[in-house]
MIVEX-221127 format. One record per residue (C-alpha): residue in one letter; x, y, z; residue number from 1. Coordinates in steps of 0.2 Angstrom, whole numbers. Example, Ala and Ser with C-alpha at 12.3 -4.5 7.8 and 13.67 -1.06 7.14 Angstrom:
residues 2
{"A"; {62; -22; 39}; 1}
{"S"; {68; -5; 36}; 2}
end
This chain:
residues 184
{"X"; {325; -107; 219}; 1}
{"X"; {315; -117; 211}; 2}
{"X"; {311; -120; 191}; 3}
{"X"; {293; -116; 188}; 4}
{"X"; {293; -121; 172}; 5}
{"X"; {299; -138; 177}; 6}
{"X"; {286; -151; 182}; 7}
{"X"; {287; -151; 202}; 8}
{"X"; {295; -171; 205}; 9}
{"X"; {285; -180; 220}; 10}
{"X"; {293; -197; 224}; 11}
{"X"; {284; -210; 233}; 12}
{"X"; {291; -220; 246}; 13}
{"X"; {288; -239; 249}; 14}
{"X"; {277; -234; 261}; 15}
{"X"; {267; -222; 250}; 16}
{"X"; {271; -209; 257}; 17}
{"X"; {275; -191; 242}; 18}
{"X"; {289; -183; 246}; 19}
{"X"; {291; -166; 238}; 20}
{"X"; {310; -165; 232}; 21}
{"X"; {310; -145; 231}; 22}
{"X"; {304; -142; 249}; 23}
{"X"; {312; -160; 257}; 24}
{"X"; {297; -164; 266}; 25}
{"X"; {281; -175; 264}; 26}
{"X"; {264; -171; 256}; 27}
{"X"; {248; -175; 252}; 28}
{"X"; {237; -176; 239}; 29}
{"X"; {227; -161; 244}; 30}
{"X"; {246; -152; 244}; 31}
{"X"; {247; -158; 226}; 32}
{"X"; {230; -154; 220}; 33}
{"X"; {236; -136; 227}; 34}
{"X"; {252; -136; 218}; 35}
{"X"; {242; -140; 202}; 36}
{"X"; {231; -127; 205}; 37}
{"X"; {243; -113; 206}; 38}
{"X"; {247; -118; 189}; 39}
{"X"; {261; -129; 193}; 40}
{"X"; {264; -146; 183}; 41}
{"X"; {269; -161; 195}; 42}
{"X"; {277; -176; 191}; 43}
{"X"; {276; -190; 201}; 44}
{"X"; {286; -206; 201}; 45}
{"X"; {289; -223; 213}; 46}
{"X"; {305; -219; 220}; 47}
{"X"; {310; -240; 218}; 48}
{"X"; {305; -243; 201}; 49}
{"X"; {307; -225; 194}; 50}
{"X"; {287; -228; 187}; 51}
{"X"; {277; -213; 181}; 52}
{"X"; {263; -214; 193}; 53}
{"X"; {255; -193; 189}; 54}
{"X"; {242; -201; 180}; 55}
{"X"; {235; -213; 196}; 56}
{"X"; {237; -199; 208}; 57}
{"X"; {228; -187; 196}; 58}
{"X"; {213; -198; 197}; 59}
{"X"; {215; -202; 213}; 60}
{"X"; {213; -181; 216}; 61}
{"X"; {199; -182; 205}; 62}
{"X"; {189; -198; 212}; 63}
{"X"; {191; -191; 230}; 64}
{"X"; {185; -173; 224}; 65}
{"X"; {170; -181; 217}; 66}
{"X"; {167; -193; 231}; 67}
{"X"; {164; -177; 240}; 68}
{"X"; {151; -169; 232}; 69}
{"X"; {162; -158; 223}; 70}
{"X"; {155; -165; 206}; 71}
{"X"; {161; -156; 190}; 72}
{"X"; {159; -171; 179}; 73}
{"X"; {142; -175; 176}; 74}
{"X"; {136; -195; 176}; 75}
{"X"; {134; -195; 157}; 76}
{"X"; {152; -190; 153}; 77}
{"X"; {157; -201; 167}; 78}
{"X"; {147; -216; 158}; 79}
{"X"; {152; -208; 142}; 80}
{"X"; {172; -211; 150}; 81}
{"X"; {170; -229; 155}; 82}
{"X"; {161; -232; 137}; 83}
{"X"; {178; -226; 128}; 84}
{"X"; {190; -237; 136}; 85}
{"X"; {178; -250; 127}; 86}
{"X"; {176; -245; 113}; 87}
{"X"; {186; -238; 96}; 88}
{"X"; {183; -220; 104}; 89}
{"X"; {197; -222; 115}; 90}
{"X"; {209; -214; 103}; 91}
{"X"; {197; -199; 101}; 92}
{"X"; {192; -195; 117}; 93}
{"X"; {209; -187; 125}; 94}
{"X"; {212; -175; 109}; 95}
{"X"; {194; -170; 112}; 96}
{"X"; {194; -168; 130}; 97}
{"X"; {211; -157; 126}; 98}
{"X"; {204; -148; 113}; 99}
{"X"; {187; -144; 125}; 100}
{"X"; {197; -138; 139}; 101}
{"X"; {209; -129; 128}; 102}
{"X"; {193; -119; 121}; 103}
{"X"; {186; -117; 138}; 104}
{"X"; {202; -109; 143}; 105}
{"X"; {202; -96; 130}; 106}
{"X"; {186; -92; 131}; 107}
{"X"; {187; -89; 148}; 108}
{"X"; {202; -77; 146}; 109}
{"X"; {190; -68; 132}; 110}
{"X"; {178; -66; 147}; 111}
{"X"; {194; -58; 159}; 112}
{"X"; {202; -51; 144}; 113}
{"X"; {184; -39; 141}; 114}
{"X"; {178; -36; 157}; 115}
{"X"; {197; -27; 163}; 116}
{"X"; {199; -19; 145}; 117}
{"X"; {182; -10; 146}; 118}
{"X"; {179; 7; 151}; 119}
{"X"; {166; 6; 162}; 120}
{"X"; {154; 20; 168}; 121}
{"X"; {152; 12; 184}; 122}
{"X"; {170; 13; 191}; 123}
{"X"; {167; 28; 198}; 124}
{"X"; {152; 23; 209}; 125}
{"X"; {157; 18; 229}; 126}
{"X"; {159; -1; 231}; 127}
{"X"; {164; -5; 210}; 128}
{"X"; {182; -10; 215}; 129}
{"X"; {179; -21; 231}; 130}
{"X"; {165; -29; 218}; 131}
{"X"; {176; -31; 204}; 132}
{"X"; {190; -40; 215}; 133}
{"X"; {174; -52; 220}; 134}
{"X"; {171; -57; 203}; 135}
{"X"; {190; -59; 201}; 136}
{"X"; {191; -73; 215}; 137}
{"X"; {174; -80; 212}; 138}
{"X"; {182; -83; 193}; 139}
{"X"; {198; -89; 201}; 140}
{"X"; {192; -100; 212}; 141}
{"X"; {180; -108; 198}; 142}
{"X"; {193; -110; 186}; 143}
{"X"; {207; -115; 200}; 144}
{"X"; {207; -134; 193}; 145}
{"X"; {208; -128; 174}; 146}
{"X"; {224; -129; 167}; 147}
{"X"; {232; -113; 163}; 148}
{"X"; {223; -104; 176}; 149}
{"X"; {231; -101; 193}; 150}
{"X"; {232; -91; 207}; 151}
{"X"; {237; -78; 194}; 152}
{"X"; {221; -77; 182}; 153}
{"X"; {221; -84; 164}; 154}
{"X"; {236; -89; 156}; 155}
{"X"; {240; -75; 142}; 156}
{"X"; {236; -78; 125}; 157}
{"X"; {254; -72; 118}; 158}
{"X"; {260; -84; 127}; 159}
{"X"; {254; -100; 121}; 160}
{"X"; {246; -95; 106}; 161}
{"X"; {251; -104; 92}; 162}
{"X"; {262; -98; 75}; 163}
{"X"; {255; -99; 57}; 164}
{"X"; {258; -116; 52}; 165}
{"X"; {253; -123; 71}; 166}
{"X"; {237; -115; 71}; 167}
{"X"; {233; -121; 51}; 168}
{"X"; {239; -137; 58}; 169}
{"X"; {227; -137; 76}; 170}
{"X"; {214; -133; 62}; 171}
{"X"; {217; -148; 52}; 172}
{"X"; {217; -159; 68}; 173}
{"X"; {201; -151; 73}; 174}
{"X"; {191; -152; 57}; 175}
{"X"; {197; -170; 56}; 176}
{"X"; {191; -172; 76}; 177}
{"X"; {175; -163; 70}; 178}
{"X"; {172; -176; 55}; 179}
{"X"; {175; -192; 65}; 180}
{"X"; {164; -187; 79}; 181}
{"X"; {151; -184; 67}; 182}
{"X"; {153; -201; 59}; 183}
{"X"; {149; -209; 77}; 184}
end
């Protein structure tokens, strides 16, 4: 069986082709964006040089998700991108970028967190579960690419949330974040 909390290792072949050493067969990268999606991390590497490629492929994933009219990135943070890599942001942007998804995930798992906690009046009304499961797979399916969220909802907070000194520090780092953005 399988580590889950080991990335999944895809090698590529000289031929390009990704082979999935857990399974012993081929994939592509639709199979890989799934993998990731279910909340598992992937690692990718040229079987003949032993280079890292995850970060190509991710953006491959990305750039043929986009090419398809499944936009999430808007042409201003796109432009915005493109500016970095030019500029003095670049050593900014991926702290920020971390830091945004990172609160979008929490916030998210708020959002899950209230709506199962809540005693609702209307659970009792005819329909109110098969509704609830709908709102379930609608938030699911929206947050499918996010890390941290998988086939099996939001990742919990007890789980990755940070001890005293971590968070003081994530505070320190985010303040300083806060102060250099507002320099540009």
């Amino acid at each position: 069986m399988a580590d889950a909390n080991k990335p999944l290792l895809i090698k590529r072949y000289a031929s390009r082709r990704l082979y999935n050493t857990e399974t012993s067969d081929y994939v592509t990268l639709e199979d890989i964006a799934g993998f990731i999606r279910a909340g598992r991390e992937v690692q990718i590497v040229d079987l003949k040089s032993g280079d890292d490629l995850t970060r190509q492929y991710l953006l491959q994933i990305v750039a043929e998700h986009e090419s398809k009219g499944e936009s999430v990135l808007p042409i201003n943070v796109l432009t915005d991108l493109v500016r970095s890599y030019t500029s003095g942001m670049n050593s900014v942007v991926p702290q920020f970028l971390a830091a945004s998804f990172e609160m979008l995930r929490d916030g998210q798992s708020k959002v899950m967190e209230n709506l199962s906690s809540f005693p609702n009046p209307m659970a009792g009304m005819p329909g109110f579960d098969l509704m609830r499961q709908q709102q379930e797979a609608f938030m699911k399916a929206m947050m499918g690419g996010v890390p941290g969220w998988g086939s099996s909802g939001p990742a919990r907070e007890e789980d990755e949330a940070p001890k005293g000194d971590e968070l003081a520090e994530i505070k320190a780092q985010l303040a300083a974040l806060q102060s250099k953005l507002s320099k540009l």
